[in-house]
C-alpha positions as YAML, in Angstrom:
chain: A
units: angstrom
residues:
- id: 1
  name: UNK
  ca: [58.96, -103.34, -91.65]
- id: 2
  name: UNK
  ca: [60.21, -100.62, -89.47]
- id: 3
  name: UNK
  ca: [58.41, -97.81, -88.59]
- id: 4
  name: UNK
  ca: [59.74, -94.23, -87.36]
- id: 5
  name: UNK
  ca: [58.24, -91.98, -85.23]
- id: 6
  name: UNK
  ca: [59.39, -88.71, -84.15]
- id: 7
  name: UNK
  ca: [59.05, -88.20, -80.21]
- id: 8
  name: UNK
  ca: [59.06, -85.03, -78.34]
- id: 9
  name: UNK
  ca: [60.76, -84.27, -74.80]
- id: 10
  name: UNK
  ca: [62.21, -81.12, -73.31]
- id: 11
  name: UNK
  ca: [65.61, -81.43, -71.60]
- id: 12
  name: UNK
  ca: [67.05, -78.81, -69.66]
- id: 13
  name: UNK
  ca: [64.44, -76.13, -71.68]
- id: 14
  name: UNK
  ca: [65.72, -76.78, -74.90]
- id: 15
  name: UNK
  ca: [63.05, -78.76, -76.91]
- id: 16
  name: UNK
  ca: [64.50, -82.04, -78.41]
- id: 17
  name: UNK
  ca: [63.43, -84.97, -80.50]
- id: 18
  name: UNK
  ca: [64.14, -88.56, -80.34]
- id: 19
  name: UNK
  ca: [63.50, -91.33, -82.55]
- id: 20
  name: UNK
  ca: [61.72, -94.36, -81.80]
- id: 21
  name: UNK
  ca: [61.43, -97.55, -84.13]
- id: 22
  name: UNK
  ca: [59.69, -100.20, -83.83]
- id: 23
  name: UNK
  ca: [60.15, -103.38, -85.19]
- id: 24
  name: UNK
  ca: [57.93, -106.66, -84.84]
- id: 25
  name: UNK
  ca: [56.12, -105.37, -81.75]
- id: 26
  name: UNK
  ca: [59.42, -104.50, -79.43]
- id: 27
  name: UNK
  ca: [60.20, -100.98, -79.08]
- id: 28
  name: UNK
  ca: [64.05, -99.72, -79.61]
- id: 29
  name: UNK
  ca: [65.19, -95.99, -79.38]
- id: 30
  name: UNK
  ca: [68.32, -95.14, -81.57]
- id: 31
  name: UNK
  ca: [70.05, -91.85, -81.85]
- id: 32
  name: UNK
  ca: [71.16, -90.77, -85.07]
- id: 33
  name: UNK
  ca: [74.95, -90.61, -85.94]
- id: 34
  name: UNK
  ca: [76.80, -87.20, -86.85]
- id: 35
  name: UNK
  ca: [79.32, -89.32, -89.16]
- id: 36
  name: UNK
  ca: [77.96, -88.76, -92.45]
- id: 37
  name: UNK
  ca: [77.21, -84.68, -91.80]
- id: 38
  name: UNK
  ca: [77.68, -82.60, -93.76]
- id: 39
  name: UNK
  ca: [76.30, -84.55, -96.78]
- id: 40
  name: UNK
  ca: [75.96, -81.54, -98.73]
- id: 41
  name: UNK
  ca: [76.14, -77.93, -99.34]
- id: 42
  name: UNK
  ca: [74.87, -76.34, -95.62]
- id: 43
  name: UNK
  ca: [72.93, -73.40, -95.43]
- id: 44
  name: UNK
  ca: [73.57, -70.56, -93.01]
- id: 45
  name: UNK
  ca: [70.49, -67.98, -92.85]
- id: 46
  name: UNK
  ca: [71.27, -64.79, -91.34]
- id: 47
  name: UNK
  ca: [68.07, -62.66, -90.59]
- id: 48
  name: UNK
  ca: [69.46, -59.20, -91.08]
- id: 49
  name: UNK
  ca: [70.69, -57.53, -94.23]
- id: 50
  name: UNK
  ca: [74.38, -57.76, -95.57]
- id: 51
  name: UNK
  ca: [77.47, -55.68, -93.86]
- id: 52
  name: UNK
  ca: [76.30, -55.38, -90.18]
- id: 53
  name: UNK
  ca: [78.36, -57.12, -87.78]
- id: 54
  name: UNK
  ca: [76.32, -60.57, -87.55]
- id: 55
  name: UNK
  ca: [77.05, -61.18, -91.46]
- id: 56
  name: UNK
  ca: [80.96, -60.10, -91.17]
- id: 57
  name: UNK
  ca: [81.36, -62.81, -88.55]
- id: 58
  name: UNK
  ca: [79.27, -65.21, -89.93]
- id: 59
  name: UNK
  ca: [81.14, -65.61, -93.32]
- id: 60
  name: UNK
  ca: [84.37, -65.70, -90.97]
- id: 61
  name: UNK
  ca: [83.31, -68.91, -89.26]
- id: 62
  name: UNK
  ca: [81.49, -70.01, -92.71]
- id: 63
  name: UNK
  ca: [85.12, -70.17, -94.04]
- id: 64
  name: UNK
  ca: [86.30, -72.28, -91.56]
- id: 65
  name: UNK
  ca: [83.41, -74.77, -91.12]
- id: 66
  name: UNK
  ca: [83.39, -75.09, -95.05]
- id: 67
  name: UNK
  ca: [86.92, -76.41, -94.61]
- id: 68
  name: UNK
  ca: [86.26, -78.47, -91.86]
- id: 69
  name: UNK
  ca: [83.43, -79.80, -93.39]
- id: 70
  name: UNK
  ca: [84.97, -80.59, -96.82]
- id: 71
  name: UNK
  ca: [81.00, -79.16, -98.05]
- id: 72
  name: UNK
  ca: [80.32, -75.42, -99.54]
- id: 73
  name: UNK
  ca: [78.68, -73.28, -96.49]
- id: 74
  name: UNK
  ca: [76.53, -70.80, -98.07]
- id: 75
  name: UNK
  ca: [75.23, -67.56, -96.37]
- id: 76
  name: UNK
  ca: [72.30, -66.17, -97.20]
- id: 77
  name: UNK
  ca: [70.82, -63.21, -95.82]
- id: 78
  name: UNK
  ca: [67.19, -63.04, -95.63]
- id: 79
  name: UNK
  ca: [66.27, -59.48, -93.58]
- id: 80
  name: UNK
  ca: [62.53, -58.73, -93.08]
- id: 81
  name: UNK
  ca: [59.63, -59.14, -90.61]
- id: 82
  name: UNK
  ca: [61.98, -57.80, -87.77]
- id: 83
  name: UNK
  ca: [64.02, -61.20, -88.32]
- id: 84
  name: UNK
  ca: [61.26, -63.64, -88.65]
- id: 85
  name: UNK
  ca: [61.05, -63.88, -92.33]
- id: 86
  name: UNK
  ca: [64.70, -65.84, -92.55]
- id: 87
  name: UNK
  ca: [63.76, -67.54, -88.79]
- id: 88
  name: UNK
  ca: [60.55, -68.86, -90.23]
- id: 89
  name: UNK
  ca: [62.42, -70.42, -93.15]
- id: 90
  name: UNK
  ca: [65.10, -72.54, -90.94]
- id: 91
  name: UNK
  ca: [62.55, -73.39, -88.51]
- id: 92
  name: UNK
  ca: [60.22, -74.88, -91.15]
- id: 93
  name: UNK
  ca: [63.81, -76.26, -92.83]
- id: 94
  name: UNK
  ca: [64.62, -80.19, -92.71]
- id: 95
  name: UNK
  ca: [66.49, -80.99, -89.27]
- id: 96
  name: UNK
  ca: [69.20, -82.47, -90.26]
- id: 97
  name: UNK
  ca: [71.64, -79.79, -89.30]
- id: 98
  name: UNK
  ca: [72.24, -78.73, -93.14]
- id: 99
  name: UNK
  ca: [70.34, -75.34, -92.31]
- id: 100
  name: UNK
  ca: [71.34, -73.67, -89.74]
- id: 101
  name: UNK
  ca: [70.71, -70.03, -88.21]
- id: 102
  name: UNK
  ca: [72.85, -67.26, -87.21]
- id: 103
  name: UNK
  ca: [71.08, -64.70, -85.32]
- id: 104
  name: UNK
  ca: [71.14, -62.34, -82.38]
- id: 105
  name: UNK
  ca: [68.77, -60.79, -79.41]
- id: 106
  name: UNK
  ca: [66.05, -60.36, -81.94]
- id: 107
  name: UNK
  ca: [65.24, -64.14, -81.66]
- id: 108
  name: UNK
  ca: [64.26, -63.94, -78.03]
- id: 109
  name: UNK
  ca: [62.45, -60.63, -78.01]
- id: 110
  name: UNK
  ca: [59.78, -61.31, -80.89]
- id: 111
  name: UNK
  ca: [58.95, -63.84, -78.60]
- id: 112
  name: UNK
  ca: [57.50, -61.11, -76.08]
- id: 113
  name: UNK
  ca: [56.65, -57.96, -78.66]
- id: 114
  name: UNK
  ca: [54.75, -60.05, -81.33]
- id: 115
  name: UNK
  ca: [51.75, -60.97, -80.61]
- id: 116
  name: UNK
  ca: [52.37, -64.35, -82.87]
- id: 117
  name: UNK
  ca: [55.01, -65.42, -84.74]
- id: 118
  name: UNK
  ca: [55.17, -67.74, -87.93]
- id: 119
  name: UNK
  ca: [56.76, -70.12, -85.99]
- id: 120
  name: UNK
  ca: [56.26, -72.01, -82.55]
- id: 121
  name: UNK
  ca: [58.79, -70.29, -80.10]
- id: 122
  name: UNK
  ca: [60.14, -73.86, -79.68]
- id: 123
  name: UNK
  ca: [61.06, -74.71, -83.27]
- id: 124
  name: UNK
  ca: [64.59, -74.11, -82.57]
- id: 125
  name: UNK
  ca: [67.23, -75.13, -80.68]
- id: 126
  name: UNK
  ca: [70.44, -73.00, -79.38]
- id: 127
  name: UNK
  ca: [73.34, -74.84, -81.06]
- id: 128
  name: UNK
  ca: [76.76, -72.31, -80.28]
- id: 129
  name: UNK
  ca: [77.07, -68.87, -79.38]
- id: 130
  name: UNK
  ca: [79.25, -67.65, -81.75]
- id: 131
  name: UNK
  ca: [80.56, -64.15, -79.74]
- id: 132
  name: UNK
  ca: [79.18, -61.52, -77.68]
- id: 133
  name: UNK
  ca: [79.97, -57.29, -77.70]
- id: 134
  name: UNK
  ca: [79.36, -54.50, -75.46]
- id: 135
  name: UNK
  ca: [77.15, -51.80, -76.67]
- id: 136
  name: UNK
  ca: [79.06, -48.10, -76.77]
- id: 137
  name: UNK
  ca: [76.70, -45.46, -76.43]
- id: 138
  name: UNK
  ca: [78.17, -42.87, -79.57]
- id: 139
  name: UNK
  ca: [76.86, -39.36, -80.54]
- id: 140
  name: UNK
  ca: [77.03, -37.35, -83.76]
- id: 141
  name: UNK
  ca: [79.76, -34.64, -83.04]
- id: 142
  name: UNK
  ca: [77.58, -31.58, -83.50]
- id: 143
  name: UNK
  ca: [75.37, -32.76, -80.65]
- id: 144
  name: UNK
  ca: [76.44, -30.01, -77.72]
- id: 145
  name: UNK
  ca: [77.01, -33.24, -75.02]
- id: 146
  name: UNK
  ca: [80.69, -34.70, -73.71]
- id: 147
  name: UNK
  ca: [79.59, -37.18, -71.32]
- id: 148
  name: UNK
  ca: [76.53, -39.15, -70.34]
- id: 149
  name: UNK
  ca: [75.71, -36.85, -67.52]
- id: 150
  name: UNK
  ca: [75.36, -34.16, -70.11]
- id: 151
  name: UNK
  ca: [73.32, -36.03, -72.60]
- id: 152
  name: UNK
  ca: [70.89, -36.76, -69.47]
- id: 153
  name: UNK
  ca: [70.67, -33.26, -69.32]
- id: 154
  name: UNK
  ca: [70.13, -31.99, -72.73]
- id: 155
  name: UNK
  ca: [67.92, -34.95, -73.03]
- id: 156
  name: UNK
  ca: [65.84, -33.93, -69.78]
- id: 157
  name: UNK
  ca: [65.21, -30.23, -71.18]
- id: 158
  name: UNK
  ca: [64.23, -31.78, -74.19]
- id: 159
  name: UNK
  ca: [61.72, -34.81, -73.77]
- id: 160
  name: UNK
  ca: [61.17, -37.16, -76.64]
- id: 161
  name: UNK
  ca: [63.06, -35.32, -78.97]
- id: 162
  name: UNK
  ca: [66.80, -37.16, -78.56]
- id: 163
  name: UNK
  ca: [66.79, -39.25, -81.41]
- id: 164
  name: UNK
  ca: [68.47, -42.65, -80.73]
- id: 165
  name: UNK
  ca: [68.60, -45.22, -83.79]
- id: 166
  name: UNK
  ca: [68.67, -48.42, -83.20]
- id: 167
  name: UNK
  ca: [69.35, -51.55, -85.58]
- id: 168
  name: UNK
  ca: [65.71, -52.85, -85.55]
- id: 169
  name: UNK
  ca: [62.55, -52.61, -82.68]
- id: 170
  name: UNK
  ca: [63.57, -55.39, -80.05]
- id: 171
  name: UNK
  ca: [67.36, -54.92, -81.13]
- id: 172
  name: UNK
  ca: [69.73, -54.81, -78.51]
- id: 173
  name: UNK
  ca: [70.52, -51.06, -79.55]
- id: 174
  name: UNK
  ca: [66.86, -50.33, -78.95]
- id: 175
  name: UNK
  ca: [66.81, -52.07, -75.36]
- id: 176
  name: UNK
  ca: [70.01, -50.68, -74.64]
- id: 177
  name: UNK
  ca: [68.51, -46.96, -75.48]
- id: 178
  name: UNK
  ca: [65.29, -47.66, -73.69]
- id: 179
  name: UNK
  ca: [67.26, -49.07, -70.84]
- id: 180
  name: UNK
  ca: [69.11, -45.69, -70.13]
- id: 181
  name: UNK
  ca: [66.02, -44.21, -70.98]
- id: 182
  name: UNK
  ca: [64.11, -45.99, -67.93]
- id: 183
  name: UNK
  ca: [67.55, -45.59, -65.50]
- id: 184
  name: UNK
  ca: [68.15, -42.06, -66.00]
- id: 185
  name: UNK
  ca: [64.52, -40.50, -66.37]
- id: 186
  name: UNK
  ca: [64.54, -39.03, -69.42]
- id: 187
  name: UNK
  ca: [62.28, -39.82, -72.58]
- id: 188
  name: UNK
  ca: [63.66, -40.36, -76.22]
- id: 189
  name: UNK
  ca: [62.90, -40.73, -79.70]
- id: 190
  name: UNK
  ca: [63.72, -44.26, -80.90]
- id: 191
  name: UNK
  ca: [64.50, -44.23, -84.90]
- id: 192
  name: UNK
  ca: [64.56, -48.17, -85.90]
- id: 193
  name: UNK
  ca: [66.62, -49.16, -89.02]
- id: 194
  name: UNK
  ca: [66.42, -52.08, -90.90]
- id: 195
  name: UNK
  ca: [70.02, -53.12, -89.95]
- id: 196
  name: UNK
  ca: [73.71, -51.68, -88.19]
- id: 197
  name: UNK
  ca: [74.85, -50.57, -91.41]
- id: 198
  name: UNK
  ca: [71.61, -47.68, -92.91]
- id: 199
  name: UNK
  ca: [71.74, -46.31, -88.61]
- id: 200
  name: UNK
  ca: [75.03, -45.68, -88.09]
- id: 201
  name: UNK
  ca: [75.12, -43.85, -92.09]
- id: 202
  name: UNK
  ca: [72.33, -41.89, -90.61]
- id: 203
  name: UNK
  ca: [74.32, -41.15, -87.16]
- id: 204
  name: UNK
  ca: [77.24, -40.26, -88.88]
- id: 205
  name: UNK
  ca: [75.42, -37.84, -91.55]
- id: 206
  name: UNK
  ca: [73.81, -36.23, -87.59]
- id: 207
  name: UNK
  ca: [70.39, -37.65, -88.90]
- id: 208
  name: UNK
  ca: [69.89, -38.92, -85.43]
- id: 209
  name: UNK
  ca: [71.59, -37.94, -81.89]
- id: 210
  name: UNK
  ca: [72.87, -41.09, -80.88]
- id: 211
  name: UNK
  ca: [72.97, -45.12, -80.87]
- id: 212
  name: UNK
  ca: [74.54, -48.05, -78.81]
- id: 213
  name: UNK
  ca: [76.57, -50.00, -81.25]
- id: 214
  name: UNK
  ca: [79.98, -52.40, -81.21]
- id: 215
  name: UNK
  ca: [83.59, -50.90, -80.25]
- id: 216
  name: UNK
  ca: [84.39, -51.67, -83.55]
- id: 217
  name: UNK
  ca: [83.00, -48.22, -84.85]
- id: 218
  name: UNK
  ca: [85.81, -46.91, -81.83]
- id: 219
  name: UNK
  ca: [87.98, -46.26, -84.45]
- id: 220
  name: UNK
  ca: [85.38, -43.54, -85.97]
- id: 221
  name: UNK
  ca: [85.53, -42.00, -82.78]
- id: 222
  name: UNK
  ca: [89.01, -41.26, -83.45]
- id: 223
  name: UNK
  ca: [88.73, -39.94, -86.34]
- id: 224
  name: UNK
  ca: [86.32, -37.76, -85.17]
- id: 225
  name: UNK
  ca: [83.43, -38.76, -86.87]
- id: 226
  name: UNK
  ca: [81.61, -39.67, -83.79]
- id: 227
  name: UNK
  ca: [81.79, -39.47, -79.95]
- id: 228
  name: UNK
  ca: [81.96, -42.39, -77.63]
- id: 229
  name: UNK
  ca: [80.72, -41.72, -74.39]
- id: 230
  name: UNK
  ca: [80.34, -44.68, -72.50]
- id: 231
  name: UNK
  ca: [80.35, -48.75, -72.66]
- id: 232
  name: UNK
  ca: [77.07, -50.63, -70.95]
- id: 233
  name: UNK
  ca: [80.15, -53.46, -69.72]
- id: 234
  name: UNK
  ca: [80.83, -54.13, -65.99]
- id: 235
  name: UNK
  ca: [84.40, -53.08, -66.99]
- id: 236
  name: UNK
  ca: [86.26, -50.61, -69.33]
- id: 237
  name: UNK
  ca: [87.37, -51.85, -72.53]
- id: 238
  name: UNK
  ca: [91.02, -52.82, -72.79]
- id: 239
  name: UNK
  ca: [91.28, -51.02, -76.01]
- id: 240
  name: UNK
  ca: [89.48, -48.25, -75.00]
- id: 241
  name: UNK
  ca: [90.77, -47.78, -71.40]
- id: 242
  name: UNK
  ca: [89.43, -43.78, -70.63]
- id: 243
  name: UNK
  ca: [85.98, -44.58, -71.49]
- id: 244
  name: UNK
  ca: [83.70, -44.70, -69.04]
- id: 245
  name: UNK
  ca: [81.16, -47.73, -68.11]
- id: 246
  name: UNK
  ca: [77.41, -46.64, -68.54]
- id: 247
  name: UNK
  ca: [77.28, -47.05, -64.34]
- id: 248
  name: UNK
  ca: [80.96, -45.04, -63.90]
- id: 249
  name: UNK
  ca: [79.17, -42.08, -65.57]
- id: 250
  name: UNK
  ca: [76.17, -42.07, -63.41]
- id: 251
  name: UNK
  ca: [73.83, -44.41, -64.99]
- id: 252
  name: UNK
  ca: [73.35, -47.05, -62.83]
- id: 253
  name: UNK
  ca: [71.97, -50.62, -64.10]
- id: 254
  name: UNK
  ca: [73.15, -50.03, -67.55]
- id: 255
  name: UNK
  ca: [75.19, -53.38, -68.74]
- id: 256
  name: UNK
  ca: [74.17, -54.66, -72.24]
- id: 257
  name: UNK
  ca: [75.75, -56.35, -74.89]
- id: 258
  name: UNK
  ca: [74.98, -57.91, -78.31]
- id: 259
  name: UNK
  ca: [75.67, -61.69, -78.42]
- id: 260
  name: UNK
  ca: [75.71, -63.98, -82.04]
- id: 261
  name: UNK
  ca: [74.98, -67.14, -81.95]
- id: 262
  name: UNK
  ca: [73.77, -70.56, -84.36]
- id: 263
  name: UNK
  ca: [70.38, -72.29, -83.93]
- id: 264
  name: UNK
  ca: [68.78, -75.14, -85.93]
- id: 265
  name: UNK
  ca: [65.38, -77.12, -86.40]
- id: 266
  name: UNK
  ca: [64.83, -78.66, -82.80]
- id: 267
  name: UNK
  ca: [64.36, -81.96, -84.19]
- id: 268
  name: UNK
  ca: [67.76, -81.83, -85.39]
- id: 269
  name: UNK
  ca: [69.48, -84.74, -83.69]
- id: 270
  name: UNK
  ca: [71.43, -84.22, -80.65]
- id: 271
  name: UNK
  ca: [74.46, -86.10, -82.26]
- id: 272
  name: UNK
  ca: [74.31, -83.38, -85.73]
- id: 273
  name: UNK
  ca: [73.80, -80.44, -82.57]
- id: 274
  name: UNK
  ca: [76.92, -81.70, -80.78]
- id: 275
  name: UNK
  ca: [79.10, -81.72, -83.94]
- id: 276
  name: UNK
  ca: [78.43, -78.38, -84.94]
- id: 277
  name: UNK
  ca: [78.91, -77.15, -81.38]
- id: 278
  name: UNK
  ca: [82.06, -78.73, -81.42]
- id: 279
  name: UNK
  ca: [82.90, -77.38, -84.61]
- id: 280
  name: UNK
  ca: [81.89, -74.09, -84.13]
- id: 281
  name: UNK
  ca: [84.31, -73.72, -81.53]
- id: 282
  name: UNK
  ca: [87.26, -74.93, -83.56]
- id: 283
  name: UNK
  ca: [86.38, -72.43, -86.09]
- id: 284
  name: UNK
  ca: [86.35, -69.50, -83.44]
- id: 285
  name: UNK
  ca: [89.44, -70.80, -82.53]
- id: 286
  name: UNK
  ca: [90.81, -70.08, -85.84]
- id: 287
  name: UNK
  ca: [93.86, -67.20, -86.19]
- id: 288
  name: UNK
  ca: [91.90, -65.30, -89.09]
- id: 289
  name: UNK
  ca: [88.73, -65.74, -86.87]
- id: 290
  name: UNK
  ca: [90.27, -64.53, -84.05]
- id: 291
  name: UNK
  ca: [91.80, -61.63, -85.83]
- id: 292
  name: UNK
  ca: [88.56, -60.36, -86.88]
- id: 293
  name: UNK
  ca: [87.25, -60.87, -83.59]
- id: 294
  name: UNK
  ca: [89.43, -58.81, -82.04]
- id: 295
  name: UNK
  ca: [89.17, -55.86, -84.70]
- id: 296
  name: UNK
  ca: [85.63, -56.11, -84.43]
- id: 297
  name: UNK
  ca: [85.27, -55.43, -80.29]
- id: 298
  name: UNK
  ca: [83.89, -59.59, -80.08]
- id: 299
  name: UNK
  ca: [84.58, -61.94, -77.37]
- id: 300
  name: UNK
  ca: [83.90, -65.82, -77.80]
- id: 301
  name: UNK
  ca: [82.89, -66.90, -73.89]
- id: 302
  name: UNK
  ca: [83.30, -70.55, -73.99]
- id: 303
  name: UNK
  ca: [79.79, -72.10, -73.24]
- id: 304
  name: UNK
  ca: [78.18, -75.77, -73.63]
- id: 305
  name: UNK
  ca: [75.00, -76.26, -75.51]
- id: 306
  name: UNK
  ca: [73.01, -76.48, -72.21]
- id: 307
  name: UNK
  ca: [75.00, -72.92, -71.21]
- id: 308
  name: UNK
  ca: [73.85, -71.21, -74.75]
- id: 309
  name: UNK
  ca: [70.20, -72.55, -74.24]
- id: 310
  name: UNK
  ca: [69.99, -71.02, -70.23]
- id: 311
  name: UNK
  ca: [71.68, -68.22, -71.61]
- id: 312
  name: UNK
  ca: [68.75, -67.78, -74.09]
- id: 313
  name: UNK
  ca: [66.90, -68.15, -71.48]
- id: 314
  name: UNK
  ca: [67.97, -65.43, -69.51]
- id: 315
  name: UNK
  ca: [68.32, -63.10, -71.85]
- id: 316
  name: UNK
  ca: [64.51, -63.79, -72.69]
- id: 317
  name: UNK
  ca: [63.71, -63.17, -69.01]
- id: 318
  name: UNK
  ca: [65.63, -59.81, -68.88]
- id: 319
  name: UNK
  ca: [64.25, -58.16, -71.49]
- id: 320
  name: UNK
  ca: [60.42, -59.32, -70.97]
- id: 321
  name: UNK
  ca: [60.86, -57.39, -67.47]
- id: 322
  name: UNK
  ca: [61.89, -53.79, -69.16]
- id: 323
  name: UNK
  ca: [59.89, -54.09, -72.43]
- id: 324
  name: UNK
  ca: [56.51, -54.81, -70.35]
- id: 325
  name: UNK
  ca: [58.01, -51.92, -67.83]
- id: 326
  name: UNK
  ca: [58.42, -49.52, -70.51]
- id: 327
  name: UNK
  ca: [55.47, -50.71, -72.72]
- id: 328
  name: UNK
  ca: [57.51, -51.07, -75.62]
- id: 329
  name: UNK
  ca: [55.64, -52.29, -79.07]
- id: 330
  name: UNK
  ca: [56.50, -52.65, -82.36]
- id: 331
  name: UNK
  ca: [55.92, -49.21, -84.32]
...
C-alpha cells in the first residue's frame, strides 16, 4: 500500500508543499504532473464586487484561459470582510489549481491592519501578476483647486475635512491618500467604499473631494466630469503627457500603483502553479487582452513566479512602514 503525506517547506518565501510516498519502507518524493489540468470547470474568485477594474480584467483573461484550457472558467465575485470573505474560501479550496484567486493590494495589507484573519497568511501562493496601474489623484470639478499645490493648500486651511474616497480601508486608493497625506502635512477625511465603482459615483455626484484611481477614468477628465491633477508614477503617462507626477507637483515620495494578480491554495503543486503562470501570460498576450489593457491605463510587467512572490513581498513591507506611521485601522 502506498501512503501520501503532504510535506511542508518554504522556498524563496513562498510556502510550498511536496509529496512524499512511501512504499514498503523506502521513501520516494514525486511531483505531481500539470498534464491532466484543467480537469474541470475552474473557478476564479474575485474578492471585490462586480464592474471595478479587477473584475473587467479578470473576465478578459478568463476568456482566454477558458480557450486555452478547453474547460469553462467561471468568475465569481465574492466582496465582503474587506476581501477576506472570497480569500478565505480559495484558501480553504482543494489545491489542485481548479480555484484560483484574483486579487489586489488588499491581500497583503489585512495581513498588517487585522488583527487575525480567517486564514493563515501563508495559505496562498502568488501564481501571476496579471497587470499593474498608476493611481491619478482626480477631484470633483466644483472643488476650488487646479493643481496639487493648491489642494495642499485648501486642504491645510481646512484639516480633516477633504474628503478622499477610497475603494476599501487598506486599498491602494486609501494608502495612496494617506500617503500624500503624511508627505505633504495636511490631514484628510478618508470615505471607504465597498468597491471602484459606488466611490467614483460618489466623486462624480461631488459627494467627496477627491480619490486616486486608474487613468482609465482620464477620459472623464475630458469630458469634464472630473479633474486630474497628478499621477503617483516615476514618469508621465504617455497618454496623458501634461499631467504632472505626484513628485513634479511638489509632493515628494508619492509613487503608487494598483497591481492584479492570481493566487492559489499553497499546496497547489508547483507543476499546476507553473502552468497557469505560463498560461496566464499567453492570455495577457492576447490582442483583445491587450486592447483592454491599454484602454484601461494597465501594464503587464513580465515577472517569474519567484518575481510575483518578492514582489508581494515588498509591497507587504512598504505599506506596514506608513500604516504603523500613520496609525491607520480599520474604521
Amino acid at each position: 500500500m502506498i501512503v501520501l503525506e503532504r510535506v511542508g517547506r518554504r522556498v524563496g518565501g513562498v510556502f510550498c508543499m511536496a509529496a512524499a510516498a512511501w512504499a514498503g519502507g523506502s521513501a520516494w518524493a514525486a511531483e505531481p504532473s500539470a498534464a491532466g489540468f484543467p480537469s474541470r470547470t475552474v473557478q476564479v474568485i474575485v474578492p471585490y464586487p462586480p464592474g471595478g477594474l479587477t473584475d473587467g480584467l479578470v473576465r478578459q483573461l478568463a476568456a482566454e484561459l477558458g480557450q486555452a484550457w478547453k474547460q469553462s472558467v467561471v468568475v465569481e465575485n465574492r466582496g465582503g470582510g474587506g476581501t477576506t470573505i472570497g480569500t478565505a474560501q480559495v484558501a480553504r479550496a482543494q489545491p489542485d489549481g481548479h480555484t484560483l484567486l484574483f486579487t489586489s493590494t488588499g491581500l497583503v495589507t489585512n495581513q498588517i491592519l487585522m488583527k487575525s484573519l480567517p486564514y493563515e497568511a501563508d495559505a496562498l501562493s502568488a501564481v501571476a501578476m496579471g497587470g499593474t496601474a498608476p493611481n491619478v489623484l482626480y477631484v470633483r470639478p466644483g472643488l476650488p483647486v487646479q493643481s496639487v499645490a493648491e489642494l495642499v493648500a485648501y486642504a491645510k486651511a481646512r484639516p480633516g475635512e477633504v474628503k478622499f474616497a477610497s475603494t476599501g480601508n487598506g486599498s491602494s486608493p486609501h494608502l495612496t491618500a494617506e500617503l500624500l497625506a503624511s508627505r505633504a502635512g495636511i490631514s484628510i477625511l478618508h470615505v471607504p467604499y465597498k468597491g471602484a465603482g459606488p466611490a467614483l459615483t460618489d466623486l462624480l455626484a461631488g459627494h467627496v473631494d477627491a480619490m486616486f484611481h486608474f487613468p482609465a477614468s482620464l477620459a472623464l477628465a475630458k469630458q469634464g466630469k472630473l479633474r486630474a491633477l497628478a499621477v503617483a508614477a516615476d514618469e508621465r503617462l504617455a497618454d496623458a503627457p501634461d499631467l504632472p507626477t505626484v513628485v513634479q507637483a511638489g509632493v515628494p515620495g508619492v509613487v503608487s500603483g494598483s497591481w492584479f494578480g492570481f493566487f492559489v491554495p499553497s499546496a497547489t503543486p508547483a507543476a499546476i502553479q507553473d502552468r497557469i503562470h505560463r498560461d496566464v501570460a499567453q492570455a495577457l498576450r492576447a490582442p483583445t487582452v491587450r486592447r483592454y489593457m491599454q484602454e484601461s491605463g494597465l501594464v503587464s510587467p513580465p515577472m517569474s513566479r519567484a518575481q510575483f512572490s518578492a514582489f508581494i513581498t515588498h509591497e507587504r513591507d512598504k505599506w506596514a512602514e506608513l500604516i504603523r506611521t500613520r496609525n491607520i485601522r480599520l474604521e
